[in-house]
C-alpha positions as CSV (number, residue, x, y, z in Angstrom):
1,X,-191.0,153.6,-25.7
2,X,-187.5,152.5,-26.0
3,X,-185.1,154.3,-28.4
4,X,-184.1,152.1,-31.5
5,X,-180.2,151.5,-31.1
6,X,-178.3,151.9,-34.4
7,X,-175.1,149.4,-34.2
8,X,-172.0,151.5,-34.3
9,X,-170.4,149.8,-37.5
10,X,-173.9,150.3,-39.5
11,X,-173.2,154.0,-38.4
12,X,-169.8,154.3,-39.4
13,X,-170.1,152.6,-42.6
14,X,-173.3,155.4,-43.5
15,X,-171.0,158.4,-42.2
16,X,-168.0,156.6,-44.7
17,X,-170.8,156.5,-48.0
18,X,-171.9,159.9,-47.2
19,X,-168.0,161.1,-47.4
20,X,-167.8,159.4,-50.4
21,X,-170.6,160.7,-51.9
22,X,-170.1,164.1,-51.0
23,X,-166.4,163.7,-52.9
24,X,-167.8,162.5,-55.6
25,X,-170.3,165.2,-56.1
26,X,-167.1,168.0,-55.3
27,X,-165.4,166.3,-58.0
28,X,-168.4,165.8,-60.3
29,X,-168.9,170.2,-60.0
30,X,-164.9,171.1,-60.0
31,X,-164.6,168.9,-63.1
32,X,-168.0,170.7,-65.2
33,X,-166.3,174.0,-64.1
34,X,-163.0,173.2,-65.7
35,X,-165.5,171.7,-68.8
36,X,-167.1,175.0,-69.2
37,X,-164.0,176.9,-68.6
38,X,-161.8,174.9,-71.5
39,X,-165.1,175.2,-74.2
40,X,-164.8,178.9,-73.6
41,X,-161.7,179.0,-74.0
42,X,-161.2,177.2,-77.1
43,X,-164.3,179.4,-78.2
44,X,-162.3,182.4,-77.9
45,X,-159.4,181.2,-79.2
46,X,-161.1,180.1,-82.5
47,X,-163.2,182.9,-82.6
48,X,-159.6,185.5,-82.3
49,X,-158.4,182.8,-85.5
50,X,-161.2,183.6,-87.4
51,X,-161.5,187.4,-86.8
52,X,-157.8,187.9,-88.0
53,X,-157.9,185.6,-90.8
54,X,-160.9,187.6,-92.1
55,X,-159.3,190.6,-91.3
56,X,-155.8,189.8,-92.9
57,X,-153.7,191.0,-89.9
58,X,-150.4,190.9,-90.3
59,X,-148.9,187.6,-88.1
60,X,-146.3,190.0,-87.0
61,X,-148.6,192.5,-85.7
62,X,-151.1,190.2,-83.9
63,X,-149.9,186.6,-84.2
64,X,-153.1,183.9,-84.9
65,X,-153.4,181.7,-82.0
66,X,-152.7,178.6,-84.1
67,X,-148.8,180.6,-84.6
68,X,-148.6,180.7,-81.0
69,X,-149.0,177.1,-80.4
70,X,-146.5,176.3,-83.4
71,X,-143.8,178.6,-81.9
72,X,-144.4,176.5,-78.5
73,X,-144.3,173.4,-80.4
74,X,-141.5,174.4,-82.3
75,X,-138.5,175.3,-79.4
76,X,-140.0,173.2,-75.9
77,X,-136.4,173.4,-74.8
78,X,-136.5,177.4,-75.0
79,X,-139.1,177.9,-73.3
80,X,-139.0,175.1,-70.5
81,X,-135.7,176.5,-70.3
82,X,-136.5,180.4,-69.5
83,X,-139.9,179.1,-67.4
84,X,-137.6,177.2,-65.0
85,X,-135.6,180.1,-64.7
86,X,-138.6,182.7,-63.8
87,X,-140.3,180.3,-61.5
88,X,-136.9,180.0,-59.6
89,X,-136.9,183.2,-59.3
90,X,-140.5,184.2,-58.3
91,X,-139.9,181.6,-55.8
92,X,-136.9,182.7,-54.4
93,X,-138.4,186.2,-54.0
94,X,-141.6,184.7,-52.3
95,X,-139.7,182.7,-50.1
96,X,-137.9,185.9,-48.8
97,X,-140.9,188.3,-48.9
98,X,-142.4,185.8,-47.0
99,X,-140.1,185.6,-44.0
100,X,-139.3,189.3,-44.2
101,X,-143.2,190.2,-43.6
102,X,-143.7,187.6,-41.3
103,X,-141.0,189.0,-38.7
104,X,-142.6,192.6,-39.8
105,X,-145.9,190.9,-38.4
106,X,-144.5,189.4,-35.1
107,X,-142.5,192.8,-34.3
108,X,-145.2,195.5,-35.3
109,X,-147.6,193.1,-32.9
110,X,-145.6,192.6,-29.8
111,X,-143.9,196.2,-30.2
112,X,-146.1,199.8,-30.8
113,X,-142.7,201.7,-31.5
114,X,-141.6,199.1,-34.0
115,X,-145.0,199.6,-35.7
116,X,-145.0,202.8,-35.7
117,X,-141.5,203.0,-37.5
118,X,-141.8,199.9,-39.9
119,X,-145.0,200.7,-40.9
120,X,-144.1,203.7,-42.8
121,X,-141.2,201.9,-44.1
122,X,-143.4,199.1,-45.4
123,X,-145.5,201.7,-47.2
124,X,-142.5,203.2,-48.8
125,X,-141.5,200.3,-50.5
126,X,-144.7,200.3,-52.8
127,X,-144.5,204.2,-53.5
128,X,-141.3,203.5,-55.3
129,X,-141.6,202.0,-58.8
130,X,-140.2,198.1,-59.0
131,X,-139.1,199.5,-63.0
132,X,-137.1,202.5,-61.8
133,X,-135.9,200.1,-58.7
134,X,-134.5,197.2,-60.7
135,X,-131.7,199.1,-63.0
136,X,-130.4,200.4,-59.9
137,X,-130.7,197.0,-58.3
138,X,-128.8,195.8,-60.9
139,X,-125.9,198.5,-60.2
140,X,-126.1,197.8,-56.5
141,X,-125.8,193.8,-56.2
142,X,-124.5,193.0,-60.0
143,X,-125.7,190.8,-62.8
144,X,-127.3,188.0,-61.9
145,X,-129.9,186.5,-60.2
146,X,-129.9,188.5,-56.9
147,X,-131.2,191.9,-58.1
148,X,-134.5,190.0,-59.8
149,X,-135.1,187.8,-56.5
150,X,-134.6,190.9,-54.6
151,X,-137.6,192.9,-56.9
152,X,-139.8,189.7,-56.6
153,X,-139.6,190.0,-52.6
154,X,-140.0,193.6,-52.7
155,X,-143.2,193.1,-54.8
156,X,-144.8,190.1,-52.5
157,X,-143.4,191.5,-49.2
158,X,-146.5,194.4,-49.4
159,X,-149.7,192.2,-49.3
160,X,-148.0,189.3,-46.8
161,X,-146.8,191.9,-44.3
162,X,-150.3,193.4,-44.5
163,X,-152.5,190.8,-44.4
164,X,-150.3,188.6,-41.8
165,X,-150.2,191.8,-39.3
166,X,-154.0,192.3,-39.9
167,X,-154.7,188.7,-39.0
168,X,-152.7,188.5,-36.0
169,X,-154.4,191.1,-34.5
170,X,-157.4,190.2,-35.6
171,X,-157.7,187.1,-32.2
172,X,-161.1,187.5,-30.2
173,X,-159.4,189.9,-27.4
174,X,-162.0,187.7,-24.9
175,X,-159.8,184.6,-25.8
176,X,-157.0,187.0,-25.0
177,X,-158.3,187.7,-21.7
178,X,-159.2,184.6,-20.8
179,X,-155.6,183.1,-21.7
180,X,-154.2,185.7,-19.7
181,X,-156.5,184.8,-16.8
182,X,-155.1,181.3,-17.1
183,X,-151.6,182.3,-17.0
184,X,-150.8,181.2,-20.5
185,X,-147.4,182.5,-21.9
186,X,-147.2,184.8,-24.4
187,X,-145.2,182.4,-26.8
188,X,-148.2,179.8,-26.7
189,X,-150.6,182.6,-27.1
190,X,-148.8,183.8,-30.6
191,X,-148.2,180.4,-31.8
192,X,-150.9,178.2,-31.0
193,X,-154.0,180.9,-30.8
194,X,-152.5,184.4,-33.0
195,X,-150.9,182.4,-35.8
196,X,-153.9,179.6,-36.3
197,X,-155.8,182.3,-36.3
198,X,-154.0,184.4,-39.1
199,X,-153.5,182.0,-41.1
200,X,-156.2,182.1,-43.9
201,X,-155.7,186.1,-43.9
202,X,-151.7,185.0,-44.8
203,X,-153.4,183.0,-47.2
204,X,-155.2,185.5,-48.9
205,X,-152.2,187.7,-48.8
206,X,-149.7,184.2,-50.1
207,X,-152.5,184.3,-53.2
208,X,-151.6,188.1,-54.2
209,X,-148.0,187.8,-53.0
210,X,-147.5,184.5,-55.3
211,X,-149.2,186.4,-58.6
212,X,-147.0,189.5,-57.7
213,X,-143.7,187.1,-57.8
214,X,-144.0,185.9,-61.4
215,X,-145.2,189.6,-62.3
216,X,-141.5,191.2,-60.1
217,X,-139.3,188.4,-61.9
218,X,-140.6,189.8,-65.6
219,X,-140.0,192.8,-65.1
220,X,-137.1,192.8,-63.6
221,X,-135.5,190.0,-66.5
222,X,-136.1,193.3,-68.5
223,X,-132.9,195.1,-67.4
224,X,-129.9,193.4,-67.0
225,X,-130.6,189.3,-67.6
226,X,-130.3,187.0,-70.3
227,X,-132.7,184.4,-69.7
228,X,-136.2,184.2,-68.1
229,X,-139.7,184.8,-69.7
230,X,-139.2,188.6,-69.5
231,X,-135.8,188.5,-70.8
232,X,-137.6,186.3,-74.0
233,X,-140.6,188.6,-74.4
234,X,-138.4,191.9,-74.6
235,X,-135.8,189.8,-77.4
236,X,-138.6,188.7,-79.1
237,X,-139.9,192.2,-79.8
238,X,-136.9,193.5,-81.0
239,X,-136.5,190.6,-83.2
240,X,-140.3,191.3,-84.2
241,X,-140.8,187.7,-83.7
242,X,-144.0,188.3,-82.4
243,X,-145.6,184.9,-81.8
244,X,-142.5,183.7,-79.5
245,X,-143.2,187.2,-77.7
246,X,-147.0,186.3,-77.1
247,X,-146.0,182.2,-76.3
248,X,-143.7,183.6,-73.9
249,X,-146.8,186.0,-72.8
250,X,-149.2,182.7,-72.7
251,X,-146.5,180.8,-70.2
252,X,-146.5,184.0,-68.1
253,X,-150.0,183.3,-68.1
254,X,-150.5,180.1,-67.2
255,X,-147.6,180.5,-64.4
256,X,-149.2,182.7,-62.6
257,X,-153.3,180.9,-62.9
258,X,-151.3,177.5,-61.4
259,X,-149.7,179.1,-58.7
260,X,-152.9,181.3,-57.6
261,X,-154.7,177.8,-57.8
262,X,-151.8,176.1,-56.2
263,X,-152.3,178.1,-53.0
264,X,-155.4,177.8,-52.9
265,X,-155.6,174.3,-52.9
266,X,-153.0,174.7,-50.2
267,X,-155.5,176.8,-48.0
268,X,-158.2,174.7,-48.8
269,X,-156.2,171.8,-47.0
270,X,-154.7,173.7,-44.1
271,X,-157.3,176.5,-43.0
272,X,-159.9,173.6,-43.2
273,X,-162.1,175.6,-40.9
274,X,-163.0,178.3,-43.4
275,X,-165.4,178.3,-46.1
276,X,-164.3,178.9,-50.1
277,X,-165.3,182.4,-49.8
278,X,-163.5,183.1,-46.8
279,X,-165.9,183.1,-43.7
280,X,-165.9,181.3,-40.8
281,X,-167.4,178.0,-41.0
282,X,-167.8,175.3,-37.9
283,X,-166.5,172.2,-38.2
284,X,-168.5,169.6,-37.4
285,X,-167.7,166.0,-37.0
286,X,-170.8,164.4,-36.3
287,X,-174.5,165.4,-36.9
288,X,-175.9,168.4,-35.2
């Protein structure tokens, strides 16, 4: 029996509905999750409202949520103001963390005697407390913005060195030997099998390293700056203006949930090959 030939174009236009219906449906679940996630949110907040109404807590103890969003409302410029000014900062920091672990990466790989000094170094650099590290910072490189960027990249520099070294090494050591068996050069190796390779394990360690930033540029606006989020938070509690310290608190917040889900979406788009929960998925690009 002969086989029934489909035209191409009916084909094509099929494989372009299906696309679009599969979009659809991504977007129809990502926007119930952020339904369900903004009802239980409002849910909470109304319920913390309630609870310290009833229980007549002092506003300068534990500010309602409704004070919150006044004291936001209230000074925009403040706030946008000292957010601008951690965000540079974090990013600064990341931006150099980055770099600095991904040369720790490439030389611990390619050397055993640089990874067997650096490594220990890299260790030491979380055994040292960041708030014991940043007053001396401070004394070191002078007021301003250099000691904070420096604590930021100290901060992310950890779980990108890790994770990038760990994925590097983590290439199929038969794809190895069969490279080798072809001659290929040990440049083209790194960069177009090692790095592709590494790159959702940098992701995951970009994800942690990108939290971390926002976390090293607070705590480091707490000695020696006079603007930032941190630098807000610590006035406002020794003014005992404690809403502005908990809006301050909330931008922190919300910084660091856009910028996890800001790299995410990045890996999503780049390490297309993986699967949201991180395993190894084939692409295909026609039917089985």
């Amino acid at each position: 029996m002969e086989a029934i030939r489909v035209p191409a174009g009916d084909a094509a236009a099929r494989s372009r509905n299906a696309a679009g219906l599969a979009g659809m449906r991504r977007w129809s679940r990502r926007l119930r999750t952020a339904g369900v996630a903004v009802l239980v949110v409002a849910g909470l907040t109304l319920a913390v409202q309630l609870g310290l109404s009833l229980a007549h807590v002092a506003a300068f103890v534990v500010p309602p949520p409704s004070a919150v969003l006044r004291e936001l409302a209230a000074e925009p410029g403040l706030f946008l103001h000292d957010t601008l000014v951690t965000l540079a900062e974090a990013a600064a920091g990341l931006g150099l963390g980055v770099v600095f672990a991904l040369a720790f990466a490439a030389a611990a790989l390619h050397s055993r005697l640089l990874d067997r000094v650096l490594t220990p170094l890299v260790v030491v650099t979380q055994t040292v407390p960041v708030i014991a590290l940043a007053p001396l910072l401070v004394l070191w490189l002078g007021y301003g913005a250099l000691p904070r960027v420096v604590v930021c990249a100290l901060i992310a520099f950890f779980p990108l060195a890790v994770t990038s070294l760990q994925g590097l090494r983590a290439t199929d050591p038969q794809l190895l030997l069969l490279l080798r068996s072809l001659d290929a050069s040990a440049w083209f190796v790194f960069w177009r099998v090692r790095v592709p390779g590494a790159a959702p394990y940098f992701a995951a360690g970009l994800r942690t390293g990108t939290t971390m930033s926002l976390v090293g540029a607070v705590v480091a606006e707490w000695t020696g700056a006079d603007a930032g989020l941190g630098y807000l938070v610590l006035s406002a509690n020794a003014r005992l203006a404690t809403a502005q310290a908990f809006a301050a608190i909330l931008l922190i917040t919300l910084l660091g949930l856009a910028a996890y889900a800001g790299v995410a979406a990045l890996e999503r788009r780049v390490c297309w090959w993986t699967n949201p929960a991180g395993s190894a998925a084939p692409h295909r690009k026609g039917p089985a």
